[in-house]
C-alpha positions as CSV (number, residue, x, y, z in Angstrom):
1,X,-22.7,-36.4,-41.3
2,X,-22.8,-36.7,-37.7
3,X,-22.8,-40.5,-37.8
4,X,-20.0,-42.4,-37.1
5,X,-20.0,-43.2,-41.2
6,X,-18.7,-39.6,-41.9
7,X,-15.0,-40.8,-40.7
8,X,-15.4,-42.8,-43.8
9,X,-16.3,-39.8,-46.6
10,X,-13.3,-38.4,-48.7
11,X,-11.4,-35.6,-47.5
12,X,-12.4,-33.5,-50.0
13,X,-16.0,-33.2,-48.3
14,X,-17.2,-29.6,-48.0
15,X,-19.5,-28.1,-45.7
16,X,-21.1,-24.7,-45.7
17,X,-24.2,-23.3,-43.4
18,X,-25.4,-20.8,-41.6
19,X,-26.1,-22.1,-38.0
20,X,-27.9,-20.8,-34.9
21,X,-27.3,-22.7,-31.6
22,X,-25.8,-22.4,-28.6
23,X,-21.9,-22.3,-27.8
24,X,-21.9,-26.2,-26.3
25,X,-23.0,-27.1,-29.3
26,X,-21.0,-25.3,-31.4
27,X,-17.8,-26.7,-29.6
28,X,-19.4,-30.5,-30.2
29,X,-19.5,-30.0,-33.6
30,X,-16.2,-28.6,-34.1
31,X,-14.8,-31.7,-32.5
32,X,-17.1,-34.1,-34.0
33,X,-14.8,-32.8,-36.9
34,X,-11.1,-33.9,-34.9
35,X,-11.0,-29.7,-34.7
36,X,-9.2,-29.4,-30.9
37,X,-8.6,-25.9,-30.3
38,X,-9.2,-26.1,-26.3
39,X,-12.0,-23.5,-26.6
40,X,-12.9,-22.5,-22.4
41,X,-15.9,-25.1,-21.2
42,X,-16.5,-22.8,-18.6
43,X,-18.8,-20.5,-20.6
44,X,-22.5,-19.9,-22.0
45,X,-24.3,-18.3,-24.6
46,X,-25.8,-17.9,-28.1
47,X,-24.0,-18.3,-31.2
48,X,-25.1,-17.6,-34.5
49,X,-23.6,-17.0,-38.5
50,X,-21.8,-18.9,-41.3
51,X,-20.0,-21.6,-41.2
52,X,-17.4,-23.4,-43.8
53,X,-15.6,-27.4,-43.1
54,X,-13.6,-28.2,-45.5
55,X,-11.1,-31.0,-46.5
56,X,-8.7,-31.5,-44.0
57,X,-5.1,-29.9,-43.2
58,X,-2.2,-31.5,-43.4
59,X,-2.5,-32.3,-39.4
60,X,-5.4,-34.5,-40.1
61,X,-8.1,-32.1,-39.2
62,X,-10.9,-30.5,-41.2
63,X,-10.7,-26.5,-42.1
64,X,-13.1,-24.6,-40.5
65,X,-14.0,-20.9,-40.5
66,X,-16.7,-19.3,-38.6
67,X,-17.7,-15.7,-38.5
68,X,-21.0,-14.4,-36.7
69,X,-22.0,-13.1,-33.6
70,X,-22.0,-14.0,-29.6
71,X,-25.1,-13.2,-27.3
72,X,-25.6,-13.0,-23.9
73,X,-22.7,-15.1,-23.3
74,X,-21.6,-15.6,-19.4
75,X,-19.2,-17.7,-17.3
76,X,-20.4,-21.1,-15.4
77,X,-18.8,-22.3,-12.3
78,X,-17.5,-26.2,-13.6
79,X,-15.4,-27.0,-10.6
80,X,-17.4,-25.2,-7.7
81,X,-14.2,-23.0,-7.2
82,X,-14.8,-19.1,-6.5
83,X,-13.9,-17.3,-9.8
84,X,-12.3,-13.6,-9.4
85,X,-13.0,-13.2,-12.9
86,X,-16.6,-12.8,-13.5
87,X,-18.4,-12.3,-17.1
88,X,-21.8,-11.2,-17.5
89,X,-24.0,-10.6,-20.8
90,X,-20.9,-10.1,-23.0
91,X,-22.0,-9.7,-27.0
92,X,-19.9,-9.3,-30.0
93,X,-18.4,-10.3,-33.1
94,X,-16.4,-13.3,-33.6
95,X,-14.1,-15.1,-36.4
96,X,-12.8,-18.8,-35.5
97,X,-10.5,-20.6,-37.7
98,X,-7.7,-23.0,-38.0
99,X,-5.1,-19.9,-37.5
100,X,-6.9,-17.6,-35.3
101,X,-9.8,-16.8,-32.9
102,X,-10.9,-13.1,-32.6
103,X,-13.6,-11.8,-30.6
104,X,-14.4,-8.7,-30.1
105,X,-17.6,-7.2,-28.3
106,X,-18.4,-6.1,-24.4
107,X,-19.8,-7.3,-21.2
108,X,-19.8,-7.0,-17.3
109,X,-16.8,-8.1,-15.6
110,X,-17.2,-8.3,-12.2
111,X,-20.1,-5.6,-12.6
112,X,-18.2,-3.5,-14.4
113,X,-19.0,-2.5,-18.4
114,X,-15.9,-3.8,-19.8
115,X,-15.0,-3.6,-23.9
116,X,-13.1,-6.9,-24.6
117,X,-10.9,-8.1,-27.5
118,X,-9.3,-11.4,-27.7
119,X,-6.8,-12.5,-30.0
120,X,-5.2,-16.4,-30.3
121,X,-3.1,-16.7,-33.4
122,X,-1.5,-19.8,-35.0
123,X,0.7,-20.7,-32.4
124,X,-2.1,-20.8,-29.9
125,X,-0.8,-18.1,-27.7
126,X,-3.9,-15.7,-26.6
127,X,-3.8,-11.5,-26.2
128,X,-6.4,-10.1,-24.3
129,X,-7.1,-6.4,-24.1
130,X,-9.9,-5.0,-21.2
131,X,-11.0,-1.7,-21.1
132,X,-13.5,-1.1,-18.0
133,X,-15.0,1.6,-15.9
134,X,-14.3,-0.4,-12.8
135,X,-16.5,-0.4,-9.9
136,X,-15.2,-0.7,-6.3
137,X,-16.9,-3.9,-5.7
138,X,-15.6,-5.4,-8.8
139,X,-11.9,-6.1,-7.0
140,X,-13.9,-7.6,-4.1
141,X,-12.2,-11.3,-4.6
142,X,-8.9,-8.6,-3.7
143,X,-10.6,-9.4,-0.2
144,X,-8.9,-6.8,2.7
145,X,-6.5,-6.1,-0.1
146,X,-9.2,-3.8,-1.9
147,X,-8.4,-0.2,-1.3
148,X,-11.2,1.1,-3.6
149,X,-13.8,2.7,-2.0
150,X,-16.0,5.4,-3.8
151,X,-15.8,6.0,-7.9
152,X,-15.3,4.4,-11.1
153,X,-11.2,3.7,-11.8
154,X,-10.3,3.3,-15.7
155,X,-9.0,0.0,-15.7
156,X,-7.1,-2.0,-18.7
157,X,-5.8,-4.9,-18.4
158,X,-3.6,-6.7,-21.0
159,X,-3.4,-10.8,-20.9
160,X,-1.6,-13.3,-22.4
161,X,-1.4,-16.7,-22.3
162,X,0.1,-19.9,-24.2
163,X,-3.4,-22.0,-24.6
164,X,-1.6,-25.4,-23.8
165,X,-0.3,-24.4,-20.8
166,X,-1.8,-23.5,-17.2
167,X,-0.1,-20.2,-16.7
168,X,-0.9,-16.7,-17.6
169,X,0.0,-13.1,-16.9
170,X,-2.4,-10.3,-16.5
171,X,-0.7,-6.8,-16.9
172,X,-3.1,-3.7,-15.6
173,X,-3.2,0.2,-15.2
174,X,-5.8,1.5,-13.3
175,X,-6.6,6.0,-13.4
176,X,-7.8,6.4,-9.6
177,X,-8.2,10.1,-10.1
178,X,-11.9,9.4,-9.8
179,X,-11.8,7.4,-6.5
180,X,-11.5,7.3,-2.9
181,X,-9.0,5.4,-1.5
182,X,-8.1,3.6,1.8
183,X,-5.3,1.4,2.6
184,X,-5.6,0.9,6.3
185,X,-2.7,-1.6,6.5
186,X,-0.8,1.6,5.5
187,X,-2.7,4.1,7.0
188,X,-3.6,6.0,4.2
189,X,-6.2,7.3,2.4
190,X,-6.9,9.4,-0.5
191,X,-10.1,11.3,-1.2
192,X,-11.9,11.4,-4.4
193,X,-10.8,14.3,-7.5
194,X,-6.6,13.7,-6.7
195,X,-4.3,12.1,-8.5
196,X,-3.3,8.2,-8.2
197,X,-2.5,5.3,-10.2
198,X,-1.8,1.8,-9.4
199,X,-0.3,-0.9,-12.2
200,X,1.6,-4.0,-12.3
201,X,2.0,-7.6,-13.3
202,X,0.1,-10.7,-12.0
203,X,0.9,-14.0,-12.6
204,X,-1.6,-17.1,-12.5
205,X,-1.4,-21.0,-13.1
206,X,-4.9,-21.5,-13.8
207,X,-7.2,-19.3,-11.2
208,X,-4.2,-19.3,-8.5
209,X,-2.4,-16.1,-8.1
210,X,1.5,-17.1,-7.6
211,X,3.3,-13.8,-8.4
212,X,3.2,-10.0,-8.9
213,X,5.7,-7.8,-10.6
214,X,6.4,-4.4,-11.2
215,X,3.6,-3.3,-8.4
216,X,3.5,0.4,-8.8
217,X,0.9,2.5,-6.5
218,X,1.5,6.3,-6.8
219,X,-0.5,9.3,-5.3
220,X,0.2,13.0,-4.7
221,X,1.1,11.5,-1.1
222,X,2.3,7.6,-1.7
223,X,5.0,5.9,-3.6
224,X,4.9,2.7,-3.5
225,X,7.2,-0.1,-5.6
226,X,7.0,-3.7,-5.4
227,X,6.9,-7.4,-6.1
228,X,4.9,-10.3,-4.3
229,X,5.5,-14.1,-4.2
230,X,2.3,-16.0,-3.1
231,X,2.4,-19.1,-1.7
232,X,-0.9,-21.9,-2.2
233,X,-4.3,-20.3,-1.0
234,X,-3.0,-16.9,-1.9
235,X,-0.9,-17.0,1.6
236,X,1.9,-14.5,1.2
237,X,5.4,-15.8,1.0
238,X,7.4,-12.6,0.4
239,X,7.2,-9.1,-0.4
240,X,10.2,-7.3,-2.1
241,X,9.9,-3.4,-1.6
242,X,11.8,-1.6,-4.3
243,X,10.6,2.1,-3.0
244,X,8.2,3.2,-0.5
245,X,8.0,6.5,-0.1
246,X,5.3,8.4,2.7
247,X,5.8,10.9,5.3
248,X,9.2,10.2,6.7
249,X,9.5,7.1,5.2
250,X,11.7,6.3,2.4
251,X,13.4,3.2,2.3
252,X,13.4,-0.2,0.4
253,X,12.5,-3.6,2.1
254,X,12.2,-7.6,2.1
255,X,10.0,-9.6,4.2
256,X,9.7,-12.9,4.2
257,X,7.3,-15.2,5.6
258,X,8.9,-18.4,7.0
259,X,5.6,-20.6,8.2
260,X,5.8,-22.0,11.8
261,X,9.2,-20.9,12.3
262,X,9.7,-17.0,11.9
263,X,9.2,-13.4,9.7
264,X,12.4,-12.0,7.9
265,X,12.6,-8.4,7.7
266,X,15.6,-6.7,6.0
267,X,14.9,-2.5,6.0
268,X,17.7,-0.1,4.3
269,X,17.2,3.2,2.8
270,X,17.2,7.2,3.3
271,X,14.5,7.7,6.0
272,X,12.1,5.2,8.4
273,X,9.5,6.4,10.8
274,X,9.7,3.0,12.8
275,X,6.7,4.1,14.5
276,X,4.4,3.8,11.4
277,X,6.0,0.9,10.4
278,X,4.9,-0.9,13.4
279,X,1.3,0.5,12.8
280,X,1.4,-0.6,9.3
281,X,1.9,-4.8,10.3
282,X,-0.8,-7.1,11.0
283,X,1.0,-10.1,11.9
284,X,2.3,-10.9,14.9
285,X,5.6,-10.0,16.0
286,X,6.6,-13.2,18.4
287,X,8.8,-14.5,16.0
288,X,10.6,-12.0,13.8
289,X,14.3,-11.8,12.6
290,X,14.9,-7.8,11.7
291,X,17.4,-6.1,9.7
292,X,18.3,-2.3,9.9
293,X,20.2,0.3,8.5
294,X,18.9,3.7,8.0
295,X,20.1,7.0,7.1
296,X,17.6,8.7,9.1
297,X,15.9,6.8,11.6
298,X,12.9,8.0,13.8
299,X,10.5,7.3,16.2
300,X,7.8,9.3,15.8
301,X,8.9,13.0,16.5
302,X,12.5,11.6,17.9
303,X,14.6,11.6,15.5
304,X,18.3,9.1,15.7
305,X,19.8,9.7,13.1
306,X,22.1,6.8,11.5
307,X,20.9,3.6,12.6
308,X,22.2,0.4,12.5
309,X,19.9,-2.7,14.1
310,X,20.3,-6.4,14.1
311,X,17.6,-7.8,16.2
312,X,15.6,-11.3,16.6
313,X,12.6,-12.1,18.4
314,X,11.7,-15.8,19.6
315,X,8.4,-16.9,20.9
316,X,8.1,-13.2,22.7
317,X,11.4,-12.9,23.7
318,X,14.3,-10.4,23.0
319,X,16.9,-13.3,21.8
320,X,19.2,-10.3,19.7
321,X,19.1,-7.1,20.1
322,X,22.2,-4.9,18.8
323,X,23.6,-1.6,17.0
324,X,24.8,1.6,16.8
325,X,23.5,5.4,16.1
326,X,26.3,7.4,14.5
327,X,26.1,11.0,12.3
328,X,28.8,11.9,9.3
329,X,31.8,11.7,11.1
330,X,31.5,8.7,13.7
331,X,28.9,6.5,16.0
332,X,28.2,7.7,19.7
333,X,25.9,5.4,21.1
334,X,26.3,1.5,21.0
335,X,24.1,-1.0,22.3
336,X,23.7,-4.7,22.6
337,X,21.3,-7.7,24.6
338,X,22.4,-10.1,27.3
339,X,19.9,-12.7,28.4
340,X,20.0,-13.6,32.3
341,X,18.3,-17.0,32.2
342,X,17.9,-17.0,35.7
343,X,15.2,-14.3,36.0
344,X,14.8,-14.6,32.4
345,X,14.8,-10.5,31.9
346,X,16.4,-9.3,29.3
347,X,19.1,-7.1,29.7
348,X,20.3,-4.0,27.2
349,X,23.3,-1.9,27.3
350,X,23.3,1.2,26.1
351,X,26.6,3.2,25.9
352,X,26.5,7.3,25.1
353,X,29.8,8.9,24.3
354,X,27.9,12.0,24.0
355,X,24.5,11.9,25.7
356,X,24.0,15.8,24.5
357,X,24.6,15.2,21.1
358,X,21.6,12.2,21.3
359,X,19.0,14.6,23.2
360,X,20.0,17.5,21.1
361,X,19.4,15.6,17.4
362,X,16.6,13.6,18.6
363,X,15.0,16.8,19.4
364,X,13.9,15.6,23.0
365,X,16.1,17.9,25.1
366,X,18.3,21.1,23.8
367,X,19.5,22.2,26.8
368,X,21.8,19.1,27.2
369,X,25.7,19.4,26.8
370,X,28.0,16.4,26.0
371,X,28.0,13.8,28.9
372,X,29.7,10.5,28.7
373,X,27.6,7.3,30.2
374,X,25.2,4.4,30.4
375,X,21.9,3.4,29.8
376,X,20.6,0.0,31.1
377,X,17.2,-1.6,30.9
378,X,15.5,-4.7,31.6
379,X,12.5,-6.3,29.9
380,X,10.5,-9.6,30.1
381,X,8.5,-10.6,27.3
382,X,9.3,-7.2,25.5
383,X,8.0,-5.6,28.4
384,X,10.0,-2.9,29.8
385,X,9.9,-3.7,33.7
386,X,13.0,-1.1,34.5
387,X,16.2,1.1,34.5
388,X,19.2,2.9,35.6
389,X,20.9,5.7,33.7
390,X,23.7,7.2,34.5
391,X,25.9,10.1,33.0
392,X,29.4,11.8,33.9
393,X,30.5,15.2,32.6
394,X,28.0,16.7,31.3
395,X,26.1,20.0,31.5
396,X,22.6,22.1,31.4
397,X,21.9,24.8,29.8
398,X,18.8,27.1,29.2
399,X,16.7,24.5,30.8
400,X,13.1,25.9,31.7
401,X,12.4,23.4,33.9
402,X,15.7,24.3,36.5
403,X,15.2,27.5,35.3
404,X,11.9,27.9,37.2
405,X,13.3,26.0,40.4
406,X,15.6,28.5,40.5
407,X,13.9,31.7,40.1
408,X,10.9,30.8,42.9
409,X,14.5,29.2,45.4
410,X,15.8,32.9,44.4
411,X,19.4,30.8,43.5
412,X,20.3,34.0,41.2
413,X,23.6,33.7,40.4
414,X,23.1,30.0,39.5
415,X,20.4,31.1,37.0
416,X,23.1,33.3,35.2
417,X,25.2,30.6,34.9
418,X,22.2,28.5,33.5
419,X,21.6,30.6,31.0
420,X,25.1,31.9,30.0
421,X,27.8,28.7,30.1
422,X,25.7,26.2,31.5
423,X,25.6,24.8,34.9
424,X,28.3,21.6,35.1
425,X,27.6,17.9,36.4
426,X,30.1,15.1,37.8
427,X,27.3,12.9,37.8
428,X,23.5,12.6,37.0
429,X,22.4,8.8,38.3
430,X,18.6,7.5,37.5
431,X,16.7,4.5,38.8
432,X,12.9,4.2,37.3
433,X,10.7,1.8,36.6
434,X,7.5,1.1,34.0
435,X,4.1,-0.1,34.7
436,X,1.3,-0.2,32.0
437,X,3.2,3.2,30.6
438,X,3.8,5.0,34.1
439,X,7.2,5.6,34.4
440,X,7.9,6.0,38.6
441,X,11.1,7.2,39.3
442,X,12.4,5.5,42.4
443,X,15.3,7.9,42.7
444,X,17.4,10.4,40.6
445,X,20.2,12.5,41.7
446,X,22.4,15.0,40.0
447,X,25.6,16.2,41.3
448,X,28.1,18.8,40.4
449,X,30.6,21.9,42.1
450,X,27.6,24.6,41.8
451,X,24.6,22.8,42.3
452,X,23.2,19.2,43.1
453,X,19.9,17.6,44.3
454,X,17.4,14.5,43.7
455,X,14.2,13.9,43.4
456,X,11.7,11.1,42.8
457,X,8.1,10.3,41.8
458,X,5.7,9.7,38.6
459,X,5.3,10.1,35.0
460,X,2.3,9.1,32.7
461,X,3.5,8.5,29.2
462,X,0.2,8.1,28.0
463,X,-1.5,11.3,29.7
464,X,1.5,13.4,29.4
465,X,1.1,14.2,33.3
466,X,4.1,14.6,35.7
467,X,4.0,14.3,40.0
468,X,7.7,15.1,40.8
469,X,9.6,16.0,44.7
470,X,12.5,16.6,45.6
471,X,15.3,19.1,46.5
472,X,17.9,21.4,44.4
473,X,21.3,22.1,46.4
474,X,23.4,25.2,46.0
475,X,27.4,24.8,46.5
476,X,27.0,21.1,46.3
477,X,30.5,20.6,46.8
478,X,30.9,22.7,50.2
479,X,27.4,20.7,51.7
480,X,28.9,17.3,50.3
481,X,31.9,17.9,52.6
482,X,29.7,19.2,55.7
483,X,28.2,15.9,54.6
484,X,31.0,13.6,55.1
485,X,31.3,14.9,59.3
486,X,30.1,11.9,61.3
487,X,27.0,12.5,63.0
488,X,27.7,16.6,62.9
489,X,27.3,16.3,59.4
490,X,24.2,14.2,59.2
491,X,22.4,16.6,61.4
492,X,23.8,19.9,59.5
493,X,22.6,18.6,55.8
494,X,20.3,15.3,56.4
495,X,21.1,12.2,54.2
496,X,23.6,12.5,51.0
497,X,21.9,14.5,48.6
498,X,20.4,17.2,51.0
499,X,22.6,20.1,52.6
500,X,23.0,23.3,54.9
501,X,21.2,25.1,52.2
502,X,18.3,23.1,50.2
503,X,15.3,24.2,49.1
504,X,12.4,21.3,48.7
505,X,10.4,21.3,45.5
506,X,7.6,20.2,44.0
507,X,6.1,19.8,40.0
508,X,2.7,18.9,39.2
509,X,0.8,19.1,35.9
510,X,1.8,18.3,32.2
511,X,4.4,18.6,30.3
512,X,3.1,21.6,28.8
513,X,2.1,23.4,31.8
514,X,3.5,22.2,34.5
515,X,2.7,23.4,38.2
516,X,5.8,24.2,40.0
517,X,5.7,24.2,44.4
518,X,8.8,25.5,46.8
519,X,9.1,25.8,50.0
520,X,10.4,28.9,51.4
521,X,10.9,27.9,54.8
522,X,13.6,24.6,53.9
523,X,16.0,27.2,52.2
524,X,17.8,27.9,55.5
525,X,16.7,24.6,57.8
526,X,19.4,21.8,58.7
527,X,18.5,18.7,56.7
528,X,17.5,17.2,60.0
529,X,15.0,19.3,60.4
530,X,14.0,20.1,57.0
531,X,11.7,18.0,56.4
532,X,9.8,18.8,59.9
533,X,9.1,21.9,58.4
534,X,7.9,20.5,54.6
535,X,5.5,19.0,56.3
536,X,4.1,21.6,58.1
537,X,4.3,23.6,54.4
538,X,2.5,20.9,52.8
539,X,-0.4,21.3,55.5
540,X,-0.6,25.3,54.4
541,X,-1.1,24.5,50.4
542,X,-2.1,28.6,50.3
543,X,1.1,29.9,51.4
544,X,2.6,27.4,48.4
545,X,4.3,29.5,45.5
546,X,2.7,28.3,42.5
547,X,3.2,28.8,39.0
């Protein structure tokens, strides 16, 4: 029969028997009989029960119908391509036939104990149905993209495929109840005995992942909806993000990766922690084109409120950079980028209609009241290098900070004023700038009827520490016109900013406790002189008043 003579024999031939062999064989003698059904070359194992040929269809091949058992069947690597579907010592029943092939049985998939059915019916389209305890390892080939850490998950996984063509879907749900998790690309992590689950669609042409849909991740902590696109070697292409929803965040998204030219990153939703978010990428930010707009926007504990930002970034530079902040009713701080090729630093603009209203909702400052101005800094390579800001009409009120300046100058009826109405400002001018996080303030002065001053010196963003001088001046106004006396007035109140009656301060510590230092002996001194005497005072650190 296996000659090339039983071509010739009638088509009425009929063959039963019971066979034992292996599966190669089985699948040369089902197309020694013209039988094609594209059965998977890639596997191995022992087959064994009864088999029927009989005269042929109407297709030109032979009947056939086999029903027996498989053992110890596993996968072989045919191309010398990594596999991320692995199975191990599967046994079960299985019926083949010109209409169907049906197995049923279990086996290790990836190291997991796995009960497998398999269904491909006339029209050669295949249903597969996994049920697993899976084991962390197990989604290994998911490379840094496996979160499973500890525990078993209950995993099924539903696949179909059309057996004459290359692609195929793979729909899962996995219970992660049982298991720890750890996304550190999202900082997150979930211990063992809570609830989760994770699901979605996956989309292959022949081992290559190209798509995933409907990704749904959900803990007692996380929400997280979305779809992938992949691109060849499993690169990333694009990520659409229907929900995420974690801490602060709350907001839908679209990336898009554009190779050798830039990222695309579109953000709009209820809430954004932008702080996170920038903990949460791993690529590199040289070249990025970002999209904005946010109900709620913070940074960290500072909180904006609406936020509207269209920004791109070219090889490391600030190329667009501009938006607006606004609440219900209307926006109050605008800002935009101007590039000065020149000295290639990056300017941006910042303009406050109410300065007050931003400390006061980003929770930074309360004891800020309205104030109109600017805000201007420069960066290099998205760097900040320095800034000025300046502010007209505004005022401070129930700040601890003067608060304490005043009490140790003894300026009493200026700290009633603090604390009632506020103490009034023309003008509040800063000049700072940033090295590796230490802001130095090169000058700052603050002006108004009641009460003006400056000061200068260092803050460390990173260590929270302050290292502040400089003097607080009572009746501003009257000292700024003793002031303006040539040569009389230079000698009464010193240069602009000091006066007949200044007291020199200075504020040490952190921003929790800081250390506050006044000298007693400048409240009375002419300018000229004052700082004569502040030196002697800062010889004599005992007689300092210190808080």
């Amino acid at each position: 029969i296996f000659s090339d003579d039983y071509r010739k024999i009638k088509s009425n031939i009929e063959v039963k028997s019971y066979i034992s062999t292996n599966y190669k064989f089985l699948n040369f003698l089902l197309s020694e009989f013209n039988i094609n059904k594209n059965f998977p070359r890639n596997l191995e194992g022992e087959v064994s029960g009864f088999l029927k040929i009989s005269n042929k269809t109407n297709q030109g091949s032979y009947r056939y119908f086999f029903e027996g058992s498989l053992d110890n069947f596993n996968n072989i690597n045919t191309n010398n391509k990594n596999l991320p579907i692995v199975l191990r010592k599967f046994n079960g029943e299985v019926v083949l036939s010109n209409d169907l092939i049906k197995i049923e049985g279990s086996g290790a998939i990836n190291g997991s104990q796995s009960d497998i059915k398999i269904l491909v019916n006339k029209d050669s389209v295949l249903t597969a149905t996994i049920d697993a305890q899976a084991k962390p390892y197990s989604f290994n080939f998911l490379g840094k993209y496996n979160i499973i850490q500890e525990g078993k998950s209950k995993l099924k996984i539903s696949i179909t495929k059309n057996m004459n063509s290359r692609k195929w879907k793979a729909s899962f749900n996995a219970n992660l109840f049982s298991n720890e998790i750890k996304a550190n690309f999202i900082k997150f992590f979930k211990p063992i005995n809570r609830r989760g689950t994770v699901s979605g669609d996956l989309y292959f042409n022949d081992l290559d992942l190209i798509k995933v849909e409907k990704l749904d991740f959900l803990t007692e902590e996380l929400l997280v909806s979305a779809n992938l696109l992949f691109k060849e070697e499993g690169e990333l292409e694009s990520i659409y993000i229907n929900r995420f929803i974690k801490d602060r965040n709350n907001f839908k998204a679209q990336m898009q990766f554009i190779e050798g030219k830039y990222d695309y990153l579109k953000i709009e939703g209820e809430s954004l922690d932008f702080k996170s978010l920038k903990s949460y990428g791993e690529r590199d930010l040289n070249n990025i084109v970002l999209y904005l707009n946010i109900d709620n926007f913070y940074y960290d504990s500072i909180y904006f409120g609406h936020t509207f930002i269209e920004s791109e970034i070219k090889n490391n530079q600030l190329i667009k950079f501009k938006g607006n902040i606004s609440d219900n009713k209307s926006t109050y701080i605008r800002f935009v980028n101007t590039m000065d090729k020149q000295s290639e630093l990056n300017k941006i603009n910042i303009e406050f209609d109410d300065f007050g209203k931003f400390l006061n909702k980003s929770s930074i400052s309360e004891a800020f009241i309205k104030g109109e101005g600017t805000a201007t800094l420069y960066y290099r390579d998205l760097n900040l290098l320095s800034g000025r800001l300046e502010i007209t009409d505004s005022s401070i009120k129930n700040s601890s900070f003067l608060a304490r300046l005043l009490q140790l100058a003894s300026f009493t009826g200026l700290l009633e004023i603090l604390t009632n109405e506020g103490i009034p400002f023309d003008r509040i001018i800063v000049n700072f700038t940033n090295k590796n996080s230490i802001i130095k303030i090169e000058e700052a002065k603050f002006q108004g009827f009641s009460l003006g001053g400056n000061f200068k010196g260092v803050t460390e963003l990173d260590k929270e520490k302050i290292n502040l001088e400089g003097i607080i001046v009572p009746a501003y106004a009257i000292n700024a016109l003793l002031n303006k006396i040539p040569l009389i007035g230079q000698v009464i109140t010193g240069i602009e900013g000091d006066g007949l009656i200044g007291v020199n301060f200075r504020v040490t510590g952190t921003y929790d406790e800081p250390n506050y230092n006044v000298n007693p002996l400048s409240i009375l001194t002419p300018g000229i002189l004052r700082s004569i005497f502040d030196s002697f005072f800062e010889g004599n650190n005992e007689d300092k008043i210190t808080e």
